[in-house]
C-alpha positions in Angstrom: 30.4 -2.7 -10.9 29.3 -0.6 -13.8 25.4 -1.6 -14.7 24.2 -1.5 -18.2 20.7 0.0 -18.2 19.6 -0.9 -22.1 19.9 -4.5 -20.6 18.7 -4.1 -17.2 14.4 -4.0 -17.7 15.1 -1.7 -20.4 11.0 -1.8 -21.4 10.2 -1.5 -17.4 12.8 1.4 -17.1 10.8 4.7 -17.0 8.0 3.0 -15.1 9.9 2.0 -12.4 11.7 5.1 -12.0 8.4 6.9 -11.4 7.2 4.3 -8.8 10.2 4.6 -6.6 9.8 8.5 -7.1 6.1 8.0 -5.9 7.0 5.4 -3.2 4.8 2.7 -4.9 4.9 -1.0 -3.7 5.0 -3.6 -6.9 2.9 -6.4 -5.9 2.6 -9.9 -7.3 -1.1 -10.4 -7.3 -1.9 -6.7 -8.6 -4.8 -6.8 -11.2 -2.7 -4.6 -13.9 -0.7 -6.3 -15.9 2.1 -4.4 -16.5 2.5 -4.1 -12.3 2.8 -8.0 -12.2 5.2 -8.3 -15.1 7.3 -5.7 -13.5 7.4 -7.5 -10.5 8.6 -11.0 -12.6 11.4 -8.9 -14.6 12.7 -7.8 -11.4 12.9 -11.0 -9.5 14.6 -12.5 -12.5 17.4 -9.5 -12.6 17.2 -9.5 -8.6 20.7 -8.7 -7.9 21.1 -6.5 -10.9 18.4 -4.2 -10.1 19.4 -4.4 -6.4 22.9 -3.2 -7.4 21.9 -0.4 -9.5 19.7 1.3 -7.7 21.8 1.0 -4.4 24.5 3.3 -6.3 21.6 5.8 -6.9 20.8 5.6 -2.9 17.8 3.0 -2.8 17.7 -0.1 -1.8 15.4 -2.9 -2.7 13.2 -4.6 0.0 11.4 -7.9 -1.1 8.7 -9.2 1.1 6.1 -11.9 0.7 4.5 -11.1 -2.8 5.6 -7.3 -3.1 8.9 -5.3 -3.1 9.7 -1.6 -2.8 12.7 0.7 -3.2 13.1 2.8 0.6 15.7 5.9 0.3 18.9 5.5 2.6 17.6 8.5 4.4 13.9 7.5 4.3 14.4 5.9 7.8 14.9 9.6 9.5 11.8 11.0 8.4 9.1 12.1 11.0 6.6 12.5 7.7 7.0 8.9 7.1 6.6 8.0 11.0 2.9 10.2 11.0 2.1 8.7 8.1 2.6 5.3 9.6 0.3 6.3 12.3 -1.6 7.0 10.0 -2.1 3.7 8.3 -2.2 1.7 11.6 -5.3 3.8 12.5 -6.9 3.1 9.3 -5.6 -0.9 9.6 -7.1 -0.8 13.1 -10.6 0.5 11.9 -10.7 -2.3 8.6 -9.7 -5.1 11.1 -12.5 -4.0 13.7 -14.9 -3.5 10.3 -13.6 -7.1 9.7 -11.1 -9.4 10.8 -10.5 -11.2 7.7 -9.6 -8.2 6.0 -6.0 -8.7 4.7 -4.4 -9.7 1.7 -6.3 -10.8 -1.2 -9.5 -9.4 0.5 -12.0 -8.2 -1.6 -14.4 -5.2 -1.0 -17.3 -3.1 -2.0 -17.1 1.0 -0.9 -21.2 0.5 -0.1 -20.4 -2.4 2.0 -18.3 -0.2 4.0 -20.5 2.7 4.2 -22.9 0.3 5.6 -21.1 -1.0 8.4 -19.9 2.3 9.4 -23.6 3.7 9.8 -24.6 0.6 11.8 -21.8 0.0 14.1 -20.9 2.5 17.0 -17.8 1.0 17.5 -16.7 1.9 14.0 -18.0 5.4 14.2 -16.0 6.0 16.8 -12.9 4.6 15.4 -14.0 6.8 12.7 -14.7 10.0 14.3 -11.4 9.7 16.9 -9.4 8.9 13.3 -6.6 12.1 13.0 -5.2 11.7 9.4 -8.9 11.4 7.7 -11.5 14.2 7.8 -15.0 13.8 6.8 -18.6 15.4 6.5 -20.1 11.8 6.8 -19.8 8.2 6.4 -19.4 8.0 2.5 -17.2 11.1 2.6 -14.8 8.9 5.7 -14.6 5.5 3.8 -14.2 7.3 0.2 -10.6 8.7 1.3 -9.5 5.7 3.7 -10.0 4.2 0.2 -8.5 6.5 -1.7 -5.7 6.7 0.6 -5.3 3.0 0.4 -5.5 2.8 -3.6 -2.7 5.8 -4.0 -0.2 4.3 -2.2 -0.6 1.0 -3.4 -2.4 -1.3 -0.7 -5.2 -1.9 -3.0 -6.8 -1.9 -6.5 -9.7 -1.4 -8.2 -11.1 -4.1 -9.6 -14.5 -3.2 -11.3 -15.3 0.2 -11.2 -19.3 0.0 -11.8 -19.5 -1.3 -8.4 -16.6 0.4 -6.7 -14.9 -3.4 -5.6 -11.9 -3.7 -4.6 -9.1 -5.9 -3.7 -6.3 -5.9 -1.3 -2.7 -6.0 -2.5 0.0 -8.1 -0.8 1.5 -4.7 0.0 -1.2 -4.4 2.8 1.3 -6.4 4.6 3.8 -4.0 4.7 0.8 -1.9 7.0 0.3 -5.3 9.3 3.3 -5.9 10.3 3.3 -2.4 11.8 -0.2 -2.9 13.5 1.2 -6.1 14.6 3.8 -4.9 16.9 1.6 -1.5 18.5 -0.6 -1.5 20.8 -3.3 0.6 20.0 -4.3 2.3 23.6 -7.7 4.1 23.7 
């Protein structure tokens, strides 16, 4: 089946190249515009887009509100397995900050920071957390943040007061959380 790529998204082209390269989710609900009408165009050339990118050696996953491209080999990876591990420790620590925190929850960094410096059960979570080193508390929930925002589980929605919402991608880290038992 030969593909025609000035018909196939030819305005979403060079963007979604460089979100498969970067291992970006494309979310429904995401606050940028461009992210949701990327996500549209592809679910109206589904098959298309699937096809294409599946002679290149990715393959198109489509969960509840997001999809993704994963790499053939992506599955063999022990990088992608630590950093796995490292998400469910993060999950693990925002669900014991709050266990309404999910998709389409919406945060403030201070908020956070002011949990975390009056809850011992967070600070430990915090302090036993492998993947995220820290001077303090600020320091801690700035990069789970940052973390988060990079790799598309959340977005920023109003920088003056650093809030924050969380992307239907996020499920992509629950369903992982969901079948591990976290031992202590």
């Amino acid at each position: 089946m030969l593909l025609n790529t000035q018909t196939l998204l030819p305005q979403y082209m060079e963007k979604l190249y460089q979100l498969i390269l970067k291992g970006s989710f494309i979310n429904e609900n995401s606050t940028k515009n461009s992210n949701a009408e990327l996500y549209e165009a592809i679910l109206l050339q589904e098959n298309e887009v699937r096809a294409y990118f599946k002679t290149i050696g990715y393959i198109l996953l489509k969960r509840e509100g997001y999809l993704y491209f994963a790499h053939d080999s992506a599955s063999d990876s022990a990088g992608a397995l630590e950093k796995m591990v490292d998400y469910i420790e993060i999950a693990n620590f925002l669900r014991t900050l709050d266990s309404n925190f999910s998709v389409g929850y919406r945060f403030r960094l201070h908020s956070i920071e002011n949990q975390l410096n009056n809850n011992i059960e967070l600070q430990d979570l915090a302090y036993k957390m492998k993947g995220v080193n820290a001077k303090d508390h600020r320091e801690f929930v700035q990069k789970i943040v940052d973390k988060l925002k990079k790799d598309g589980f959340i977005e920023e929605l109003n920088t003056i007061n650093a809030e924050y919402i969380v992307l239907n991608s996020y499920d992509y880290i629950e369903s992982f959380l969901n079948e591990v038992e976290i031992y202590e």
